[in-house]
Biotite code that builds the C-alpha atoms (Angstrom):
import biotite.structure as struc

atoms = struc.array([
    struc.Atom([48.895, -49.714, 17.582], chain_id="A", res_id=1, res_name="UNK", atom_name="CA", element="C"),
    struc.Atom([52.522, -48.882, 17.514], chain_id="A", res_id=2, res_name="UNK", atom_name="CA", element="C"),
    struc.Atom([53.522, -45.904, 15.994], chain_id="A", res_id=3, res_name="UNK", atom_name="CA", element="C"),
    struc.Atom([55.464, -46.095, 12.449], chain_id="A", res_id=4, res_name="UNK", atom_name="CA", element="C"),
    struc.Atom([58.851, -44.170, 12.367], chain_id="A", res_id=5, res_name="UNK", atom_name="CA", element="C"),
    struc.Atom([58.873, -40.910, 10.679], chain_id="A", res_id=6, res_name="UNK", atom_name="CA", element="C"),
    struc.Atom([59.585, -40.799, 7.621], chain_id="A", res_id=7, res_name="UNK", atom_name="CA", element="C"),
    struc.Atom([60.490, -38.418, 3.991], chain_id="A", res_id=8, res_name="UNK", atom_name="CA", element="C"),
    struc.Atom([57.748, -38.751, 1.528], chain_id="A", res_id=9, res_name="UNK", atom_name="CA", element="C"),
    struc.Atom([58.307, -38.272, -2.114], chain_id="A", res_id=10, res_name="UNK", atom_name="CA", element="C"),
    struc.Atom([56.527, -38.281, -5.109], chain_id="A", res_id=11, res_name="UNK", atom_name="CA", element="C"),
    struc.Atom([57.904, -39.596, -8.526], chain_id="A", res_id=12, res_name="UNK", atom_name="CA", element="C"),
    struc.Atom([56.492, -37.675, -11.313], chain_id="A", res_id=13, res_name="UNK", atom_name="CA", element="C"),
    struc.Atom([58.966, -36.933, -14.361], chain_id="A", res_id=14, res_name="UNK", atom_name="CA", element="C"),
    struc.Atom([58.309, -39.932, -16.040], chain_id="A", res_id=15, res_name="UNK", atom_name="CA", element="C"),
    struc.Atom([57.697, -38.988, -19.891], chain_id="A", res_id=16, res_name="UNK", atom_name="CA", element="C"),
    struc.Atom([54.419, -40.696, -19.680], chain_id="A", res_id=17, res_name="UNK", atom_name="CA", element="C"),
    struc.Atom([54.436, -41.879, -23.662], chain_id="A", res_id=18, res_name="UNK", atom_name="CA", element="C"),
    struc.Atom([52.121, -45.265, -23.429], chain_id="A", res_id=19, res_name="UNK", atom_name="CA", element="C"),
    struc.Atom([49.519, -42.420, -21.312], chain_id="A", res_id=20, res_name="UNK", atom_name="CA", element="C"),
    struc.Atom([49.849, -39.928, -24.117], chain_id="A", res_id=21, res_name="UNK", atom_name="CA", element="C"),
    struc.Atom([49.533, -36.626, -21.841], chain_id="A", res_id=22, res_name="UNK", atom_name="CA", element="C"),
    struc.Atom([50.979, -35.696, -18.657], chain_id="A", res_id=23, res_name="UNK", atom_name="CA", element="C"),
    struc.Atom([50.044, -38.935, -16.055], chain_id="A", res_id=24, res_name="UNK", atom_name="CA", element="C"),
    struc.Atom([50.325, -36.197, -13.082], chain_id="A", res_id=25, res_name="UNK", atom_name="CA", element="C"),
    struc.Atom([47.351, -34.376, -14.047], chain_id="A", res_id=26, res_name="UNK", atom_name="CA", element="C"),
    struc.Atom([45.121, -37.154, -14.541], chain_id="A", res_id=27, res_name="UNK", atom_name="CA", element="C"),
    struc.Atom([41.491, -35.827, -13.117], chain_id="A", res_id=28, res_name="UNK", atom_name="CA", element="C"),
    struc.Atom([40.732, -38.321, -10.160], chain_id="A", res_id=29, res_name="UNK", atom_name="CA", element="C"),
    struc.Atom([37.505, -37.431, -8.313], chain_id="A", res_id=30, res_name="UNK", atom_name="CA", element="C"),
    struc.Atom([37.785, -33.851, -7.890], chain_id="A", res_id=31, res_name="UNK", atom_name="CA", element="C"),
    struc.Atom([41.716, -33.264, -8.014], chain_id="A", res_id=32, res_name="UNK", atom_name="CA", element="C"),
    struc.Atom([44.064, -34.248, -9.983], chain_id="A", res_id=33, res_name="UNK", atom_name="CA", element="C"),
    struc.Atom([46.359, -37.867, -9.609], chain_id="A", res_id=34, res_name="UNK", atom_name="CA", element="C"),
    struc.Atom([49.421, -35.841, -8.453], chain_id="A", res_id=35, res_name="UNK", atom_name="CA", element="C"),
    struc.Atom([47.872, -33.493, -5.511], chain_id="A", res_id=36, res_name="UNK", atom_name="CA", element="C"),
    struc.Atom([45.646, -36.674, -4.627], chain_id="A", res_id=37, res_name="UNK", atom_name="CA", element="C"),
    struc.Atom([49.148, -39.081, -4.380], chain_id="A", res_id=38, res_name="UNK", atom_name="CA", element="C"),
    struc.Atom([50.647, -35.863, -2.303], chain_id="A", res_id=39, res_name="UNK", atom_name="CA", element="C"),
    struc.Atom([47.611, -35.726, -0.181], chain_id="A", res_id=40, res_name="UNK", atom_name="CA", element="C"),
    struc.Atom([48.273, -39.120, 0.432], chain_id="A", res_id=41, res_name="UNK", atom_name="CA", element="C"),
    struc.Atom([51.346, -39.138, 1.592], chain_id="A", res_id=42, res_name="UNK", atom_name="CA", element="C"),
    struc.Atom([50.487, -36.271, 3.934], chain_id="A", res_id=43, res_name="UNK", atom_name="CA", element="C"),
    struc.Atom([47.769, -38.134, 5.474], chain_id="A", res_id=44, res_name="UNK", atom_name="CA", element="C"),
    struc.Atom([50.055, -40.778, 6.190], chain_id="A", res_id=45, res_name="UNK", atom_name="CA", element="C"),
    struc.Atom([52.340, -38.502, 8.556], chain_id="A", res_id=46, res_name="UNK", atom_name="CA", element="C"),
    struc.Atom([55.388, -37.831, 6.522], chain_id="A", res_id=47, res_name="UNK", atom_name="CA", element="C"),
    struc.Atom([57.503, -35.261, 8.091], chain_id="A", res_id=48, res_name="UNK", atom_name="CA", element="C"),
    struc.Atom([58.291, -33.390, 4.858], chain_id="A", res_id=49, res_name="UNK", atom_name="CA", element="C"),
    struc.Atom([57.212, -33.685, 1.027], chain_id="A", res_id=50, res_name="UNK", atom_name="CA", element="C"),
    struc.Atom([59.074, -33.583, -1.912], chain_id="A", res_id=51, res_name="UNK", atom_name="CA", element="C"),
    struc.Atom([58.449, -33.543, -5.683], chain_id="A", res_id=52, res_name="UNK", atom_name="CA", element="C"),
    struc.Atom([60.621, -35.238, -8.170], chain_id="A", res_id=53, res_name="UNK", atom_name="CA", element="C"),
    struc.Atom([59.747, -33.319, -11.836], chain_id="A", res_id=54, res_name="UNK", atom_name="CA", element="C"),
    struc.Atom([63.495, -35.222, -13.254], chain_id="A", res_id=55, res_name="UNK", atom_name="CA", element="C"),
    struc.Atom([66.060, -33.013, -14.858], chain_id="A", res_id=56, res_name="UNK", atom_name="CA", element="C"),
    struc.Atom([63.440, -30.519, -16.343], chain_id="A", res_id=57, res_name="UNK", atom_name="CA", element="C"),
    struc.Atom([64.132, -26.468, -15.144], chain_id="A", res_id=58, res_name="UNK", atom_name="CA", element="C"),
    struc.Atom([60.265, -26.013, -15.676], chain_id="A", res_id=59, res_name="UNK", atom_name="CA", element="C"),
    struc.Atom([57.203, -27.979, -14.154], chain_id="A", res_id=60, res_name="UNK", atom_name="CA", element="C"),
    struc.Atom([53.487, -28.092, -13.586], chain_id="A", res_id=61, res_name="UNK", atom_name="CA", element="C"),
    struc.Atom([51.800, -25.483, -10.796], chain_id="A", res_id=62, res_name="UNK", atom_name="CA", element="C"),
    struc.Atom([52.238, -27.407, -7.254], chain_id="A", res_id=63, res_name="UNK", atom_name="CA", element="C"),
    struc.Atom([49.018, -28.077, -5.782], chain_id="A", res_id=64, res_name="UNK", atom_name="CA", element="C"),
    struc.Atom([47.865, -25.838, -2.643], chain_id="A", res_id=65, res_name="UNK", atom_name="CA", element="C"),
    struc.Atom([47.106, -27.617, 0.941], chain_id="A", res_id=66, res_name="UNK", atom_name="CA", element="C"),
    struc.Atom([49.903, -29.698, 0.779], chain_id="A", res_id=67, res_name="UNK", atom_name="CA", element="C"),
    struc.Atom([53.289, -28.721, 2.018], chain_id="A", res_id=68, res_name="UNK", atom_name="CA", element="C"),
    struc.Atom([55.658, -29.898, -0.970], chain_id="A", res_id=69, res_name="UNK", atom_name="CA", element="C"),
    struc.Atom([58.811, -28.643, -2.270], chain_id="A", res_id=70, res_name="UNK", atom_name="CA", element="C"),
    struc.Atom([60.409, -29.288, -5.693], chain_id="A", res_id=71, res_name="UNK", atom_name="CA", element="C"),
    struc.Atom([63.538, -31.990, -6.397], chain_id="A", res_id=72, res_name="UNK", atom_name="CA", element="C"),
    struc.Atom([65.320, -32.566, -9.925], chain_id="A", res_id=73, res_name="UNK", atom_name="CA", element="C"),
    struc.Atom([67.660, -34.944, -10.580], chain_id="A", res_id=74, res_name="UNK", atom_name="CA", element="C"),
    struc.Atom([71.245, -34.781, -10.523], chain_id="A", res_id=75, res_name="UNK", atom_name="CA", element="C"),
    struc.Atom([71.703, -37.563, -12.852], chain_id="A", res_id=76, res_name="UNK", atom_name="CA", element="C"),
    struc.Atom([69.400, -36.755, -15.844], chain_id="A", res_id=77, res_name="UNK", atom_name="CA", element="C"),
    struc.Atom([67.724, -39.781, -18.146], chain_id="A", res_id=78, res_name="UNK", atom_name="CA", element="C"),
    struc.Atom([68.731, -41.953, -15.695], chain_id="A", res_id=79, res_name="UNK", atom_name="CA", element="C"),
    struc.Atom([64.931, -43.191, -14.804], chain_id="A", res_id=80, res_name="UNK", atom_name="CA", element="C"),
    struc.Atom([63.681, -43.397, -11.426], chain_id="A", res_id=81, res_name="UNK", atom_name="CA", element="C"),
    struc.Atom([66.493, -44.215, -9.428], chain_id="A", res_id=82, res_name="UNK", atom_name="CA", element="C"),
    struc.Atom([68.260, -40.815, -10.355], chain_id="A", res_id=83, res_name="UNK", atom_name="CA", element="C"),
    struc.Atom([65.015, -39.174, -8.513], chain_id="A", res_id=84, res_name="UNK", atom_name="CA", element="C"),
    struc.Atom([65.562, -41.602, -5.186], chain_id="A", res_id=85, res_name="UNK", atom_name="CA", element="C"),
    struc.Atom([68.580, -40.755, -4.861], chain_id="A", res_id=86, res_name="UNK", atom_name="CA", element="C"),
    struc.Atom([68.228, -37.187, -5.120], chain_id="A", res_id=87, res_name="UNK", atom_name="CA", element="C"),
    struc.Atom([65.802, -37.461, -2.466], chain_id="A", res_id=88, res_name="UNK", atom_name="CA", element="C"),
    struc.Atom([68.078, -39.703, -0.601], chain_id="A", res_id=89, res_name="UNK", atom_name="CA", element="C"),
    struc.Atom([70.524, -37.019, -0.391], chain_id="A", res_id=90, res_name="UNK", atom_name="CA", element="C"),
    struc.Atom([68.171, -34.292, 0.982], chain_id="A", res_id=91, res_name="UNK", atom_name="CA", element="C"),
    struc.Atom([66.155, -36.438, 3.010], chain_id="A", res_id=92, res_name="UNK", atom_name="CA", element="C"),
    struc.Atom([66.012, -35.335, 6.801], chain_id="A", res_id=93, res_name="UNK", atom_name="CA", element="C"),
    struc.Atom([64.364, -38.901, 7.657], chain_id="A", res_id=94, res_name="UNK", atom_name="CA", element="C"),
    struc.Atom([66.104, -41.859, 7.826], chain_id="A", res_id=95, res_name="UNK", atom_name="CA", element="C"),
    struc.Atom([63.322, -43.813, 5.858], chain_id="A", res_id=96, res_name="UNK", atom_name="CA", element="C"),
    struc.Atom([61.935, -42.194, 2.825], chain_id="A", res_id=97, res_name="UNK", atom_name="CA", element="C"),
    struc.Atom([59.004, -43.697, 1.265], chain_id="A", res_id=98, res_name="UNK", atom_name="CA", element="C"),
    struc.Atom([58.969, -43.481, -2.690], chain_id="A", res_id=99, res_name="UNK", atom_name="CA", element="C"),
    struc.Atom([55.580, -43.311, -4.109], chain_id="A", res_id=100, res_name="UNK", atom_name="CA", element="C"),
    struc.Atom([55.434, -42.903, -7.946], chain_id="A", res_id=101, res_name="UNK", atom_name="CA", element="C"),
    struc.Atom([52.489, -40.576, -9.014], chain_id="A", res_id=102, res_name="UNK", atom_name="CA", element="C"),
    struc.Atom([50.725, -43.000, -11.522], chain_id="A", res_id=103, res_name="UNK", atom_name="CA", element="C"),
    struc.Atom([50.139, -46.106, -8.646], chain_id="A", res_id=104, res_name="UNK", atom_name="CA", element="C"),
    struc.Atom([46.598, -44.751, -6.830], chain_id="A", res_id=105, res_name="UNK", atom_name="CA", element="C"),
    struc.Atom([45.858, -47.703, -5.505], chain_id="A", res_id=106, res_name="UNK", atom_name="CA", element="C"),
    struc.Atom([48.636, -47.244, -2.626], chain_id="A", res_id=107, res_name="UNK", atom_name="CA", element="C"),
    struc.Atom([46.793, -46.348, 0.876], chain_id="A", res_id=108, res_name="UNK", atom_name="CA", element="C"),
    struc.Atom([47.514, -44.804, 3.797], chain_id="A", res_id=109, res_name="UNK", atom_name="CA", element="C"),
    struc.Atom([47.016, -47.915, 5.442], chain_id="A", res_id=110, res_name="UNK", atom_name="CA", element="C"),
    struc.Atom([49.805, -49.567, 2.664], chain_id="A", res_id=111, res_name="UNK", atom_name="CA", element="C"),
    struc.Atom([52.090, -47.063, 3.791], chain_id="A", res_id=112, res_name="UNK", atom_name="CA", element="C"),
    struc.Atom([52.174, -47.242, 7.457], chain_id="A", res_id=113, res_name="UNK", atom_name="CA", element="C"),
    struc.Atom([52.359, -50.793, 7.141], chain_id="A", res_id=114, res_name="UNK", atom_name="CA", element="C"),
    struc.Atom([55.486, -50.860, 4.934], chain_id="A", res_id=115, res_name="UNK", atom_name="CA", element="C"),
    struc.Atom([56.897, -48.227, 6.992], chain_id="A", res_id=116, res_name="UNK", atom_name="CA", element="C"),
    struc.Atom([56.189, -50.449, 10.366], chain_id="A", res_id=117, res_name="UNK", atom_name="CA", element="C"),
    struc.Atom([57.921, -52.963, 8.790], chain_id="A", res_id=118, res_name="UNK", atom_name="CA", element="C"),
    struc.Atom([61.353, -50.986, 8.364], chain_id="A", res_id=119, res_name="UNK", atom_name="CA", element="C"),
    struc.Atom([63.769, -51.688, 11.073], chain_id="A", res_id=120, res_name="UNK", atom_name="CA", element="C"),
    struc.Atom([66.297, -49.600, 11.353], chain_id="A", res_id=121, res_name="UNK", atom_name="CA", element="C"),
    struc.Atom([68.521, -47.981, 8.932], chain_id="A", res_id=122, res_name="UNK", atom_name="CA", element="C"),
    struc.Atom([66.957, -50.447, 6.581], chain_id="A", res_id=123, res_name="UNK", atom_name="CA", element="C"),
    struc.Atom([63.841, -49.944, 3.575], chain_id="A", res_id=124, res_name="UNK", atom_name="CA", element="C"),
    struc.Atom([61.412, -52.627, 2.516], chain_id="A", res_id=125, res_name="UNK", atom_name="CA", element="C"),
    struc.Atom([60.410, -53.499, -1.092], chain_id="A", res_id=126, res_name="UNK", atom_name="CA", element="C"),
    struc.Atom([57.311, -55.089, -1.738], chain_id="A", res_id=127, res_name="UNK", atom_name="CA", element="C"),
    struc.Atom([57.447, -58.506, -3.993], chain_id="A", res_id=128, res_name="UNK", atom_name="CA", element="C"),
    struc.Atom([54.828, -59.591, -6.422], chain_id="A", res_id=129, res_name="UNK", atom_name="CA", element="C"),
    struc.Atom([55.837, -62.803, -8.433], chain_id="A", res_id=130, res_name="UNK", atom_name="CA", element="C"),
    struc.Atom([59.325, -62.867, -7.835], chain_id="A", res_id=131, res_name="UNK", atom_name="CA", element="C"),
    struc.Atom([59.811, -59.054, -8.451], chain_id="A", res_id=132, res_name="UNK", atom_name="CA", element="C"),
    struc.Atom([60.048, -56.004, -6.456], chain_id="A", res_id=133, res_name="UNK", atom_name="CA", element="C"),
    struc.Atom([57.800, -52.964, -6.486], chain_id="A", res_id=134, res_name="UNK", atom_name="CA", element="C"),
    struc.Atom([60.457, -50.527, -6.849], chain_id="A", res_id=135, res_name="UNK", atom_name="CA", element="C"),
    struc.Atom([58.292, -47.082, -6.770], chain_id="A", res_id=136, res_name="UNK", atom_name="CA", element="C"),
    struc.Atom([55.916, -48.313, -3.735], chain_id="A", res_id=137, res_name="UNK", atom_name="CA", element="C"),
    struc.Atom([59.158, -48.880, -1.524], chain_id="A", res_id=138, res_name="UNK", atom_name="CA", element="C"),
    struc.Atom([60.664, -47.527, 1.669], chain_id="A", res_id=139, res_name="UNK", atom_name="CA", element="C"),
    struc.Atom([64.598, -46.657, 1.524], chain_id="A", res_id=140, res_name="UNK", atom_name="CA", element="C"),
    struc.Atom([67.038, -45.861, 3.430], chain_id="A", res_id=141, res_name="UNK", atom_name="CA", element="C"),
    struc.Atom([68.858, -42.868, 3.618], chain_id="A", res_id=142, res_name="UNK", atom_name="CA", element="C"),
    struc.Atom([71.994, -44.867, 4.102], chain_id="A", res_id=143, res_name="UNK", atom_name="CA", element="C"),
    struc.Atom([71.663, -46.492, 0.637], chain_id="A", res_id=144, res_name="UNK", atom_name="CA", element="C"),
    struc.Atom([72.667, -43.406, -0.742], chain_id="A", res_id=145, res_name="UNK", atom_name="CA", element="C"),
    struc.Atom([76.173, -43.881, -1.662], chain_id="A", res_id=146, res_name="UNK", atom_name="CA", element="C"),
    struc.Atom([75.149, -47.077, -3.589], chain_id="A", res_id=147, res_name="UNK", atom_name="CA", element="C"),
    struc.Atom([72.658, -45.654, -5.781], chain_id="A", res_id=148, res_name="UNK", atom_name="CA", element="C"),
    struc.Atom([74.961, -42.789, -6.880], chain_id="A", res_id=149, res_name="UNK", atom_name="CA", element="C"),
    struc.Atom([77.900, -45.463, -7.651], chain_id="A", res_id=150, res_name="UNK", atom_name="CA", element="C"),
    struc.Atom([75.408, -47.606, -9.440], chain_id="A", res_id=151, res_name="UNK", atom_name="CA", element="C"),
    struc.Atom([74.274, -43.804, -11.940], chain_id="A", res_id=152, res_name="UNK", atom_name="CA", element="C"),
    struc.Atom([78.237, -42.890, -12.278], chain_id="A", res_id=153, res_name="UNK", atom_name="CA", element="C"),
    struc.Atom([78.339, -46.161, -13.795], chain_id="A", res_id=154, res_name="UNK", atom_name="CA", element="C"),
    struc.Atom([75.567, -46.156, -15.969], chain_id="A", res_id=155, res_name="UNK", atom_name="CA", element="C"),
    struc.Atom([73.321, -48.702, -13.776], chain_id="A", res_id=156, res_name="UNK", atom_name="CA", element="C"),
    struc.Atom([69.886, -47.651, -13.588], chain_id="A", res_id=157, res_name="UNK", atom_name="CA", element="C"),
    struc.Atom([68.228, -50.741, -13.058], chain_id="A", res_id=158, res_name="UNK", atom_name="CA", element="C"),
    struc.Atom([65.882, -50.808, -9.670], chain_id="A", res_id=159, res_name="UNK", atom_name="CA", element="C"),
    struc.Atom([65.552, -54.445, -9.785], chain_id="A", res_id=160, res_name="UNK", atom_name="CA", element="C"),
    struc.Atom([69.196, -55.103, -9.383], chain_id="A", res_id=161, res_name="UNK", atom_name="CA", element="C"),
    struc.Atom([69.862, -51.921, -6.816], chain_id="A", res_id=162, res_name="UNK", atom_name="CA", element="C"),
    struc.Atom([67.115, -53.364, -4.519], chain_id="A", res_id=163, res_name="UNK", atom_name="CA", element="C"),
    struc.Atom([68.783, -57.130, -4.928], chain_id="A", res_id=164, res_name="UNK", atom_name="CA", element="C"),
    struc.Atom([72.138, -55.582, -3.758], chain_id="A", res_id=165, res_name="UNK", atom_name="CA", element="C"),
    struc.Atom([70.247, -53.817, -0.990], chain_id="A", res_id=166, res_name="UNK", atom_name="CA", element="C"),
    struc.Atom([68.685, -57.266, -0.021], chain_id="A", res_id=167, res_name="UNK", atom_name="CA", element="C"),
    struc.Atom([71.981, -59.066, 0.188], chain_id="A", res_id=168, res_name="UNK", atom_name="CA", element="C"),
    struc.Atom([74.269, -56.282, 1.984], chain_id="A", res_id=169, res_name="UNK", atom_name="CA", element="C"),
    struc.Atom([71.064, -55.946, 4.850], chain_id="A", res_id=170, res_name="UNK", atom_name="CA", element="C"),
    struc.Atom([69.912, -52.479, 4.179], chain_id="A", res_id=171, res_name="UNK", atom_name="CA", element="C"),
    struc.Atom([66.407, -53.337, 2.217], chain_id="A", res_id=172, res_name="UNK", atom_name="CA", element="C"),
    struc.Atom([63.715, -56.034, 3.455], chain_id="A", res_id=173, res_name="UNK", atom_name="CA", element="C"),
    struc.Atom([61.428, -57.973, 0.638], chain_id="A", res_id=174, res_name="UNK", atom_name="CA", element="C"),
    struc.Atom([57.404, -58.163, 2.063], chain_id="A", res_id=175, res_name="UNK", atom_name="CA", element="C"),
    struc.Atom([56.036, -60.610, 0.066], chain_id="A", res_id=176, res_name="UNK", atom_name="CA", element="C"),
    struc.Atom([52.482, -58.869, -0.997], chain_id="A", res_id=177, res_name="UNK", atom_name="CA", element="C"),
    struc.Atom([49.447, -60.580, 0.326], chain_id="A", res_id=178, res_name="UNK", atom_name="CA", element="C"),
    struc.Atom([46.727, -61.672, -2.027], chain_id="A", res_id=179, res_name="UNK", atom_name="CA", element="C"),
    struc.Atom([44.468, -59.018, -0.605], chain_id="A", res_id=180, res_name="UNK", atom_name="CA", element="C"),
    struc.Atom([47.071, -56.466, -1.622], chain_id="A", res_id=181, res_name="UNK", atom_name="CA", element="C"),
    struc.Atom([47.902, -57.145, -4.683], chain_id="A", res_id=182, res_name="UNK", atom_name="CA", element="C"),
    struc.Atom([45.506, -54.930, -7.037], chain_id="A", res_id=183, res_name="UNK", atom_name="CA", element="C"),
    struc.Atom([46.720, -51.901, -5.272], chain_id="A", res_id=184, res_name="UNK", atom_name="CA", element="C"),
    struc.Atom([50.255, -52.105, -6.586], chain_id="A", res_id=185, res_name="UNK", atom_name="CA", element="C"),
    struc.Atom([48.764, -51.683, -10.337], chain_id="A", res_id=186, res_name="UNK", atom_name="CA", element="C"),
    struc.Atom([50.425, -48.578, -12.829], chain_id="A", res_id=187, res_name="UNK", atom_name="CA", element="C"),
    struc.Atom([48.273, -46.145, -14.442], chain_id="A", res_id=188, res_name="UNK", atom_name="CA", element="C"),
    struc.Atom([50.681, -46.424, -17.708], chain_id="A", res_id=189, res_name="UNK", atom_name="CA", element="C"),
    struc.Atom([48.034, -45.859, -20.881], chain_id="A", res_id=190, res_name="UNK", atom_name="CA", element="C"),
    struc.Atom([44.650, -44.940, -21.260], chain_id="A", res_id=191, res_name="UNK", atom_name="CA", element="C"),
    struc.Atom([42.834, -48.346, -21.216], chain_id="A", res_id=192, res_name="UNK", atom_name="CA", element="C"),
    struc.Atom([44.000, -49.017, -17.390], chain_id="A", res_id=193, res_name="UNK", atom_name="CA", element="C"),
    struc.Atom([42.213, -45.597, -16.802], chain_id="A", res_id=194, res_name="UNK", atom_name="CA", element="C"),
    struc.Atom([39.374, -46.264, -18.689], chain_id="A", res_id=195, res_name="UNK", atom_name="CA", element="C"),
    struc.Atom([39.592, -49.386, -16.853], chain_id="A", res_id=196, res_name="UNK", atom_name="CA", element="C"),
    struc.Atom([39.411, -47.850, -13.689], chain_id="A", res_id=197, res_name="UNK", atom_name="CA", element="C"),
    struc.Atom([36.056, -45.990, -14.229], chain_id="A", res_id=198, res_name="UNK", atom_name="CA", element="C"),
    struc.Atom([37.903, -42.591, -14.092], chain_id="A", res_id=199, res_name="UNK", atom_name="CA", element="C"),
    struc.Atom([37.086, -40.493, -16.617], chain_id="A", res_id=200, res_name="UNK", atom_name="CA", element="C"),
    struc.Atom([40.386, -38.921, -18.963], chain_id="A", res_id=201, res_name="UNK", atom_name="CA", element="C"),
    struc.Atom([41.262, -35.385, -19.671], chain_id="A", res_id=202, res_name="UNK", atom_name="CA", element="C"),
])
């Protein structure tokens, strides 16, 4: 099997998490919480460094221990998740950097080194589902940078329409999902897709 390129990993968790009603991140999930098991994920997959986006906030929850992960707030606050990408975008030693965000568990190791093996160069890849892209499951490219900082200073946050642009000007790659695939792309957004899940809340 050939070898996916190295890559940034980083974990989107300073969503408000309102529908949930309590803090997504420290959803129990076997015997660790959502956020260290989403970190310990993207370990496992091989990324070459780990970084936490908490959003604007000066204060955030205790980082878990046994994984290597450093904090990243956003430049751009209230500006959703795209202010955290390209925060990480900017610090980034990798040319690919795979956004996770923390309340998707379903996403694999094997889901990751398969989107990453799919990045050529200097270019991400967005997952589709029904005509729409899984924006916080994706791989970007560092280069994209510039773009997602003009779309904040001009108050567009939207993912949909950043990814689009990325699509058209040849630095992000659409993978349509397979059927197979499909139920691992799910959000974690209120307690009834927990409860769902068989995992038991806080």
């Amino acid at each position: 099997m050939t070898p996916h390129p190295s890559f940034t990993g980083v974990l989107l968790a300073g969503g408000q998490s309102r529908r949930m009603g309590f803090d997504k991140a420290l959803l129990p999930i076997g015997n660790q919480t959502l956020m260290h098991r989403q970190l310990a994920l993207l370990q496992a997959a091989g990324a070459s460094e780990i970084w936490l986006s908490c959003g604007a906030s000066p204060d955030f929850r205790p980082l878990p221990a046994g994984v290597p992960v450093r904090l990243i707030r956003d430049v751009f606050p209230n500006s959703g998740p795209l202010a955290g990408i390209a925060a990480a975008l900017e610090i980034a030693r990798e040319e690919r950097v795979f956004v996770l965000a923390v309340d998707m568990p379903g996403i694999t190791e094997e889901l990751v080194r398969c989107l990453l093996s799919l990045s050529p160069e200097r270019c991400g890849v967005a997952p589709v589902i029904e005509g729409r892209y899984e924006t916080v499951s994706a791989v970007y490219p560092r280069c994209a940078l510039a773009q997602a900082e003009q779309f904040l200073r001009t108050g567009q946050f939207g993912l949909q329409r950043f990814i689009a642009l990325g699509v058209e000007e040849g630095w992000m790659k659409p993978w349509p999902v397979p059927l197979e695939c499909l139920a691992a792309f799910v959000n974690w957004n209120s307690p009834e897709d927990v409860t769902g899940s068989g995992t038991i809340q806080p």
